[in-house]
ZAMAR-707061 format. One record per residue: x, y, z of N, C-alpha, C in turn. Coordinates in steps of 0.2 Angstrom, whole numbers, plus 5000, padded with zeros to 4 digits. Example, Ala and Ser with C-alpha at 12.3 -4.5 7.8 and 13.67 -1.06 7.14 Angstrom:
BEGIN
506649725039506249785039506649845039506449895035506849955036506450005039
//
This chain:
BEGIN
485950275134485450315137485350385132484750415130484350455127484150535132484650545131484350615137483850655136483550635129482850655128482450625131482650585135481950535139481850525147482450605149482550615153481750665159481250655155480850685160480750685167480750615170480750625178481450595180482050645178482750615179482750665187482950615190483350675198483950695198484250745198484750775200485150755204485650735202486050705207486750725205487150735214487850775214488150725208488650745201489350705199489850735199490250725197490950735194490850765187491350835186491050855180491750875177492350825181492950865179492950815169493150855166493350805159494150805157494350785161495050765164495250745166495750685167496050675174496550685176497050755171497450805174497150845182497650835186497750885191497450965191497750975186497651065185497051065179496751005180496051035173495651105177495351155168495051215169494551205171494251205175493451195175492851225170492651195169491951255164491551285167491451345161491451405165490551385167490451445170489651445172489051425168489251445163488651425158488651365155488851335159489051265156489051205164488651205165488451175174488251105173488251065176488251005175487550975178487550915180486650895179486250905185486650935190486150975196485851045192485951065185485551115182485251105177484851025180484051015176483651035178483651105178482951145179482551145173481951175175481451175168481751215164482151265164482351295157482651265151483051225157483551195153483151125149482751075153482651025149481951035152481351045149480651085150480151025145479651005151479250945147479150965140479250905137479150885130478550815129478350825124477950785120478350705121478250665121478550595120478050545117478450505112477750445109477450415117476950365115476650335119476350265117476250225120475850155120476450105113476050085108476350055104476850085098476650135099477350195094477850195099477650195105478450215109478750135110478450085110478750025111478950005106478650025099479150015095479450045092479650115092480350175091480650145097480550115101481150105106481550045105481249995100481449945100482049975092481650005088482050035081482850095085482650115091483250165092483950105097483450045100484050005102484349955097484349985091484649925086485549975085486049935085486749935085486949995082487150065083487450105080487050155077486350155080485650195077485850255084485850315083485950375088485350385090485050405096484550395096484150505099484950515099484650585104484650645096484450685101484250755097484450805098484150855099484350925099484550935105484550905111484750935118485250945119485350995122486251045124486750945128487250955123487650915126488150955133487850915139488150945145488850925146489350955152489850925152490250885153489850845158490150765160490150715152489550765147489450705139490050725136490550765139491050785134491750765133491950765129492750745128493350785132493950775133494550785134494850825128495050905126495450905121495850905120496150855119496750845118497150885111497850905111498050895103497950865099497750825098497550755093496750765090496550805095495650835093495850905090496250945091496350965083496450955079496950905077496750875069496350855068496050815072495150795071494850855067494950905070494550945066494650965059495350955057495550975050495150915046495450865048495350805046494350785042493950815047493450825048493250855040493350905040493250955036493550955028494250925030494650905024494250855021493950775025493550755022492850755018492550795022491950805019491950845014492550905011492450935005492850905000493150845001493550814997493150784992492750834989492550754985492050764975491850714975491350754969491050824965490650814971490350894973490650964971491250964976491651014973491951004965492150964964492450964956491850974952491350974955490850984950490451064949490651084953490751154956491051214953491951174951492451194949492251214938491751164937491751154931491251204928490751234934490451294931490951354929491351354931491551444928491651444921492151394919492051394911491551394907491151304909490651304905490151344906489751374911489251414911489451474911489951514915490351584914490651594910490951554905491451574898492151584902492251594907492851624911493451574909494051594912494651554908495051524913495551504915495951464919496151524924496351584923496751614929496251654933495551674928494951684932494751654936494551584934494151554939494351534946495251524944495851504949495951524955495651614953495751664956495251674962494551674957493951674962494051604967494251544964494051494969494551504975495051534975495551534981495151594987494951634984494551684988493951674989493651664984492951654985492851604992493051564992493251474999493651515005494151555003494551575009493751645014493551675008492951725013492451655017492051625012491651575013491751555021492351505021492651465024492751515031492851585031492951605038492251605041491851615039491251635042490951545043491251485042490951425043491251405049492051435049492551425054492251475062492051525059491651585065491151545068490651525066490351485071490351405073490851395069490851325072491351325080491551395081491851395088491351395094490751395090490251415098489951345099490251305093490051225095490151195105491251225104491251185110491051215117490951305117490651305122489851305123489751315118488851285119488451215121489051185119488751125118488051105114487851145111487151175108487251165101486751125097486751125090486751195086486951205081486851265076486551295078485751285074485051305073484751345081485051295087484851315094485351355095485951375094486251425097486051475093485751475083485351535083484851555085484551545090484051545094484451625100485051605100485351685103485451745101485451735093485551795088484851795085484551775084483851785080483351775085483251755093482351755097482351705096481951655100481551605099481151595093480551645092480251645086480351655077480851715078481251725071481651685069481951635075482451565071482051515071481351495069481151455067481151485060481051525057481151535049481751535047482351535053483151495047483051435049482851385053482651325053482451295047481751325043481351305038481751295032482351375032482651365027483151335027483551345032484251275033483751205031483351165034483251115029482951125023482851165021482851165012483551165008484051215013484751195011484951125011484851095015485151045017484850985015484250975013483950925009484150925001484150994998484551024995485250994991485550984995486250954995486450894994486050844998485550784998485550774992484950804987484750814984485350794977485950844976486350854974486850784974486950774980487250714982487250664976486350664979486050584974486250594966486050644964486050664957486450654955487350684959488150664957488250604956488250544963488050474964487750454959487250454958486650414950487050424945487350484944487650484937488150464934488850464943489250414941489050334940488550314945488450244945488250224938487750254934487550234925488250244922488350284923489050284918489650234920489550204925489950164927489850084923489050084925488850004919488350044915488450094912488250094905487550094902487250064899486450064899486149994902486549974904486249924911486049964918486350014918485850044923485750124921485150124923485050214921485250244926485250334926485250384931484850364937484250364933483750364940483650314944484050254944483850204947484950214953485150234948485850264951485850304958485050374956484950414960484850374967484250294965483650284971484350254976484950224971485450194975485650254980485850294977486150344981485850384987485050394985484650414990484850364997484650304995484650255002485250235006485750235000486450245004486450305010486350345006486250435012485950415017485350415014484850375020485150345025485350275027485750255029486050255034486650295030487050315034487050385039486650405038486150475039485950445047485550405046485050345049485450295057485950275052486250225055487150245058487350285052488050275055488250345054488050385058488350485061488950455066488850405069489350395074490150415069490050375064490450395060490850465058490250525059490450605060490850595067490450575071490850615076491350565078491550515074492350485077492850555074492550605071493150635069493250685072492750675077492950745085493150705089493550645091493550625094494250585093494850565098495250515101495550495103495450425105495750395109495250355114495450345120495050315125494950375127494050385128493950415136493250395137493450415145492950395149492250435152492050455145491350525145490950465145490250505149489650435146489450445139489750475134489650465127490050425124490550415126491050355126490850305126490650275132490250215137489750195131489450255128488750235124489050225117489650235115489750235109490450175108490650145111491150105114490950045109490550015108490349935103490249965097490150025097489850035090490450035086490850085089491550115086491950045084491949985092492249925092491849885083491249895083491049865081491149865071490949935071491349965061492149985063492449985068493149985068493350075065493050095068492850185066493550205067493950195073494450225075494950245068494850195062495350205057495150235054494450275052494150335049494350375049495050415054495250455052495750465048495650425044495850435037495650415031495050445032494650435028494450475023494950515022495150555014495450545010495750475013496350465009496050435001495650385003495450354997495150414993494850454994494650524990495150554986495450564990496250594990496650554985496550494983497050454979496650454973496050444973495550434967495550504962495750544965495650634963496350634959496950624962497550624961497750584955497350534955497450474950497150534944496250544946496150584941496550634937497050674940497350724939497850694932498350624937498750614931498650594925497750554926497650524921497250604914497050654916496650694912496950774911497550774917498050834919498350844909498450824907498750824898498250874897497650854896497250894893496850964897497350974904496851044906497251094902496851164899496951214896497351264899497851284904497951324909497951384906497951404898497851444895497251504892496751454894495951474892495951524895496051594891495551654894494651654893494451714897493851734898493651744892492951734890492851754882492151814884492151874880491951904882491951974884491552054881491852094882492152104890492252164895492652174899491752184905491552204901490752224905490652154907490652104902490252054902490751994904491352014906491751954910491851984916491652064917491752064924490952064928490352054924489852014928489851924927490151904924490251824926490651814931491051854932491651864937491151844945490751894946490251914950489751844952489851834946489251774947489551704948490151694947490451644947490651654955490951684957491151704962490451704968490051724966489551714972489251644972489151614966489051524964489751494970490351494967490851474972490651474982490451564981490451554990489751534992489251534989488651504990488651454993489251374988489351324990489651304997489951355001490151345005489851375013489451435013489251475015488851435020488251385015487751345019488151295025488751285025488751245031488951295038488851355037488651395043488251375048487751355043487251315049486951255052487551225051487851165053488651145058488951185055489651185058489651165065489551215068489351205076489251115077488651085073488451045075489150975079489550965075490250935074490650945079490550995084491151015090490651015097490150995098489451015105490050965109490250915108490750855113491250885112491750945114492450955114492250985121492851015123492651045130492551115128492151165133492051235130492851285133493151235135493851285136494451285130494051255126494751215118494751285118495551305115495751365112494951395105494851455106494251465099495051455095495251545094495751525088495951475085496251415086496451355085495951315082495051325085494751295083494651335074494651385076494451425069494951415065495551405066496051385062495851335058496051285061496051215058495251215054494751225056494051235055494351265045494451305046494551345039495351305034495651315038496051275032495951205030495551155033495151115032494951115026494351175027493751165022494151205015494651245017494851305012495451245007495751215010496251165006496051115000495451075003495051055001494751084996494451124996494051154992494251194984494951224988495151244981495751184975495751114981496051064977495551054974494751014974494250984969494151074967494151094968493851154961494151184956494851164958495351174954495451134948495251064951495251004947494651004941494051024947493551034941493651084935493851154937494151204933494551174927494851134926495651104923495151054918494751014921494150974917493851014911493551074914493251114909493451134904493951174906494651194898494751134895494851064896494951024893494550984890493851004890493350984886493351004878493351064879493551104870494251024867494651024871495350994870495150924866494550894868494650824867494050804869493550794861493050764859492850684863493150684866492750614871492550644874492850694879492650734885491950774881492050794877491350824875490650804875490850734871490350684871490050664877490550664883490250614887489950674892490350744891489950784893489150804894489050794887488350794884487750714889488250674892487750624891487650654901488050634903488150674911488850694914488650734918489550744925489550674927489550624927489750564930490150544923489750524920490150494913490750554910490750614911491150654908491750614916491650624922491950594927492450534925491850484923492250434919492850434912492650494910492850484901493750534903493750554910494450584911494850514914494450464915494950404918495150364912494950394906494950354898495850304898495950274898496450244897496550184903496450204909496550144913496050104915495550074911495150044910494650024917494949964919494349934925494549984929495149994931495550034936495050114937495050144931494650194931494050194933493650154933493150124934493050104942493450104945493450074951493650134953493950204950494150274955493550294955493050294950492450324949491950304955491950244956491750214962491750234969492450254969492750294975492350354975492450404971492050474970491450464971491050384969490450394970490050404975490450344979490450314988490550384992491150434991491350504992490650544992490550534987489950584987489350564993489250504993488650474998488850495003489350475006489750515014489750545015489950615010490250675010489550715013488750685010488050745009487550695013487950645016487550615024487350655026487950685030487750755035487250795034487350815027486750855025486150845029485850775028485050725027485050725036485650705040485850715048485550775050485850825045485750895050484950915049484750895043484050925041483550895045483750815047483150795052483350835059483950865064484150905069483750965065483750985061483651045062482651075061482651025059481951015058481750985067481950965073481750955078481751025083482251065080482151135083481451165081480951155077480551185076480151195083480151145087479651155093479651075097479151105102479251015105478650975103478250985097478150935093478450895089478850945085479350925079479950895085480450915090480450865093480350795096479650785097479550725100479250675093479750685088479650665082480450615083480550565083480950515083481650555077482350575080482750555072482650535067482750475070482850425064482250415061481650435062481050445058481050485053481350545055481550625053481950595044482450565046483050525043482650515036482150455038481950405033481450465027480950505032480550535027481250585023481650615025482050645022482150635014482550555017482750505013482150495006481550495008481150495004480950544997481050625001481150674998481750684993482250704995482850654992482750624985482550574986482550504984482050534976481450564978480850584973481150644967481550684973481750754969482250734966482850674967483450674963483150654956482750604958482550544950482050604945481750654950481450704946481950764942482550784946482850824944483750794941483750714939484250694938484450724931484350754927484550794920484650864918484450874925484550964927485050984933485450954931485950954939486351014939486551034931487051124931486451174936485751144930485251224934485051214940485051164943485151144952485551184955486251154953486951184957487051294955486651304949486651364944486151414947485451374951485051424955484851414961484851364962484851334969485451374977486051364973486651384978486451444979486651494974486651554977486051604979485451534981484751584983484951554989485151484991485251474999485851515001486251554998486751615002486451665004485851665002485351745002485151735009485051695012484651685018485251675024485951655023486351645026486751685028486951735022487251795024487151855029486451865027486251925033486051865042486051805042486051765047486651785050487351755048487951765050488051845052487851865047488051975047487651985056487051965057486551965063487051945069487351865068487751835074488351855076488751875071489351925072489151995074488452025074488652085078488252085083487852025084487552015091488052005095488751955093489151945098489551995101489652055095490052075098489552135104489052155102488852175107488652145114488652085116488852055120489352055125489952035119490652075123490652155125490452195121490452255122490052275130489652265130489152245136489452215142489852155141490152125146489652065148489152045145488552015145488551925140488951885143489051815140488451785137488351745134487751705134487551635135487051635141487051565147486451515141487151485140487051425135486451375138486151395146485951335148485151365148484851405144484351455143484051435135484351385133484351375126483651385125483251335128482251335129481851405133482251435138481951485141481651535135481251555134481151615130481251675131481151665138481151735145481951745146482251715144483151735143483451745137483151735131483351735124483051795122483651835116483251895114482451875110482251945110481651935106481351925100481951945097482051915091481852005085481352065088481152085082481752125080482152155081482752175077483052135073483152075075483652035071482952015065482351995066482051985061481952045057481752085058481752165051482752165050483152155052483752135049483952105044483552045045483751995042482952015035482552005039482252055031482452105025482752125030483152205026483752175022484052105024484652105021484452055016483652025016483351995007483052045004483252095006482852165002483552164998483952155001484652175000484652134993484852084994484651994992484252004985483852034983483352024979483452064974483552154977483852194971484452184968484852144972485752114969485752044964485152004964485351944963485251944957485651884952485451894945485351804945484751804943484551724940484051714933484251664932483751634925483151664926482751684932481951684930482251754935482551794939482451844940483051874940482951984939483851994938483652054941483952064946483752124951483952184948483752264951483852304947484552344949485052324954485852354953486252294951485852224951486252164948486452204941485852194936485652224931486152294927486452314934486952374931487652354931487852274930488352254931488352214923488652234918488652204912488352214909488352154902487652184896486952154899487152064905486552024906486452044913487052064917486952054924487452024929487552044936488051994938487551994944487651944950487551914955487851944960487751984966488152024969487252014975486851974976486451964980486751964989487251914986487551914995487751964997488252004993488452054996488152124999487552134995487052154997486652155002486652105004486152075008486652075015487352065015487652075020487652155023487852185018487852255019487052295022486652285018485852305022485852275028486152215032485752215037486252215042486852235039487552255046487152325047486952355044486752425042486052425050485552385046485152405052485152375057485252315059485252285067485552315068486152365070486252385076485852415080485452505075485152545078484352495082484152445078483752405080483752375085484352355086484552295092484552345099484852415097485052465102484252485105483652475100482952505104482952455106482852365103482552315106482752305113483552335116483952315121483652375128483352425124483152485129482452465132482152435126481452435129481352365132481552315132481652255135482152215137482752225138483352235141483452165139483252135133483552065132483652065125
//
């Protein structure tokens, strides 16, 4: 059942306990069960019709295809948390940064910052621990909202002003995709060699994403989830789980995990742990800067996403707990593959194979660290490449959700349609930008921080004026616009913190004018920036928007 297709559904009294403990807490108010399908809550929508709707009906009843969208998952849809759905959550998180991506990440401080082993070691520890609290900060509104990302920023930005982080959350997120395929292509060629190219590596990897994006997210959220229960998300998701055998995917790092580990033994000789920063003290300490805000950039983006991952727990789960595991997850993870890529990098000077294969691609350079175990190497490479498709699924998942929050046209646009044109995109931009992957990852990350930073700096002090007020926010209002703030504060906020954003940032084609005062070339200091401009103005902002229209 599709709750988007719930238009003339009747109210009828259920059972909304999600437990069959005695002493279960009940959810709180804002969180009401399906005698509160009122119009705000689920308010007509556009639906196909005639032969589009008979046949997306027939494409969304195919086996393990998800069919819903953006709508608040309610309480009877949700899970029991149990202790075992905390691990879920590390587990989660540990998987999806365990992988290519990150090592490749790792690899820019050297080669593109000159920076040395205890520099870069330093920033990736910190740089992922800041990142990472502010992806763990909002993934807690996941379980009491029930509410995806994009639509619970709908409470800190207005109805109308979060359509433009929408727009840009899917350029992140396509983005990434993007990135994905390119990492994917390049191991796959360098795996068979000039039997197959890049670009044809890339179309592989597009449509694996695709796919899975498409076909198997069930897969994402077997990692919220354990054990038997009897939610009707359960009930709908019951053959599929039975049918790929999902339940044992929660260990599904471990191949990651083993392939990376092997890399370590097999290329660990040759990391440089002695490589200093080259470069006067001016001009290591803006590479510092810039290395450092490249690092948190890459992690920063799944702010507007996190949430998405948690909408099925109960809105009673401990937050701390959730924030917890949420961040050493993503934080453990992150600074093992960057550590790893960092160790790569020093050991390219070391050993002229590595050179070589650097020159041709990061897959082949990938490969050329497994140089002595022959097929075996070859078969880890495999692993990381498959890692990589998995890992930047979600991405192409979240981009089609986030693009239905535009409205209820873009709503009444099928997912899995969403999915496929994605996939498309994707698909065009990796084979176009399959040979430029450093300048991808080099100016791409840290312009998507720019947008993100003053978003999170907005949500963190809309919240707390919320509590301060003693004034909660009624999750069941997601559509109302007549209950949601109005948005103009948070938008000159969020303006003000890319003013921020602009005169900090330093890139190949622009170098802002206090970047600019940071070295001989410049450091990157955009995010910081842009966080401090707009903690600075929303308040007094929010304080007239709340005087003259009490919402």
């Amino acid at each position: 059942m599709d709750i988007e297709k719930w238009g003339d559904l009747k109210p009828k009294p259920v059972n909304t306990a999600t437990s069959t403990s005695s002493n279960a807490v009940p959810e709180d108010n804002a969180t009401s069960s399906l005698d509160s399908l009122d119009r705000h809550n689920f308010p007509h929508t556009l639906v196909l019709t005639g032969k589009l709707a008979k046949w997306n009906a027939r494409v969304e009843s195919l086996s393990g295809l998800e069919a819903r969208g953006v709508t608040r998952v309610l309480p009877e849809e949700k899970h029991d948390g149990r202790t075992q759905g905390y691990l879920q959550m590390f587990l989660l998180w540990f998987s999806i940064n365990l992988g290519a991506t990150n090592i490749i990440t790792g690899l820019l401080g050297p080669l593109l910052f000159s920076l040395g082993w205890v520099d870069c070691v330093c920033i990736v520890i910190f740089a992922n621990a800041i990142s990472s609290c502010a992806v763990s900060y909002i993934s807690t509104f996941g379980p009491q909202s029930g509410n995806r990302t994009m639509i619970i920023g709908r409470y800190f930005m207005g109805y109308w002003p979060a359509k433009l982080a929408c727009i840009l959350n899917m350029i992140m997120q396509i983005g990434w995709g993007i990135i994905g395929c390119i990492i994917a292509g390049q191991m796959f060629s360098a795996i068979n060699g000039k039997g197959l190219s890049i670009a044809v590596g890339c179309v592989i990897s597009a449509l694996c994403i695709g796919l899975v994006a498409t076909f198997g997210i069930a897969i994402v959220h077997t990692f919220e989830r354990f054990g038997p229960h009897r939610s009707l998300k359960t009930t709908m998701m019951r053959g599929v789980r039975k049918t790929l055998g999902l339940r044992r995917l929660r260990y599904a790092f471990a191949p990651q995990a083993f392939a990376i580990l092997v890399l370590i033994g097999s290329a660990g000789k040759n990391f440089n742990t002695s490589a200093i920063s080259v470069g006067s003290p001016d001009t290591v300490t803006a590479s510092r800067c810039s290395f450092f805000a490249l690092v948190f950039a890459s992690v920063i983006g799944f702010c507007a996403v996190s949430a998405d991952f948690y909408v099925y727990y109960p809105s009673r789960i401990s937050k701390p707990i959730t924030f917890l595991m949420t961040w050493s997850g993503i934080w453990l993870a992150l600074i093992f593959c960057n550590t790893v890529g960092v160790g790569i990098a020093t050991g390219i000077t070391q050993d002229p194979a590595w050179e070589e294969a650097y020159s041709v691609s990061s897959g082949a350079l990938l490969l050329a660290c497994y140089d002595g175990l022959g097929g075996f190497g070859g078969f880890c490479v495999v692993i990381l490449a498959l890692g990589s498709i998995a890992n930047n699924a979600p991405c192409t998942y979240a981009a089609a959700l986030t693009f239905q929050v535009l409205g209820r046209y873009a709503k009444a646009v099928p997912r899995w349609t969403l999915c496929v044109i994605i996939t498309l995109v994707e698909l065009v931009c990796s084979v176009a930008g399959r040979n430029h992957l450093f300048n991808i990852f080099q100016n791409f990350l840290p312009i998507m921080s720019y947008w993100v930073c003053p978003w999170i700096t907005i949500a963190v002090e809309e919240h707390l004026f919320r509590v301060a007020r003693g004034t909660p926010f009624d999750w069941t209002a997601w559509e109302n616009r007549k209950k949601l703030p109005v948005g103009a504060a948070a938008l000159f906020a969020w303006l003000a913190g890319w003013a921020g954003a602009i005169i900090g940032m330093e890139q190949v084609w622009y170098q802002g004018p206090i970047a600019l005062k940071i070295g001989v070339y410049g450091g990157d200091i955009g995010a910081w920036l842009s966080i401090g401009f707009a903690c600075i103005m929303y308040p007094p902002l929010r304080y007239l928007e709340l005087k003259k229209f009490g919402r």
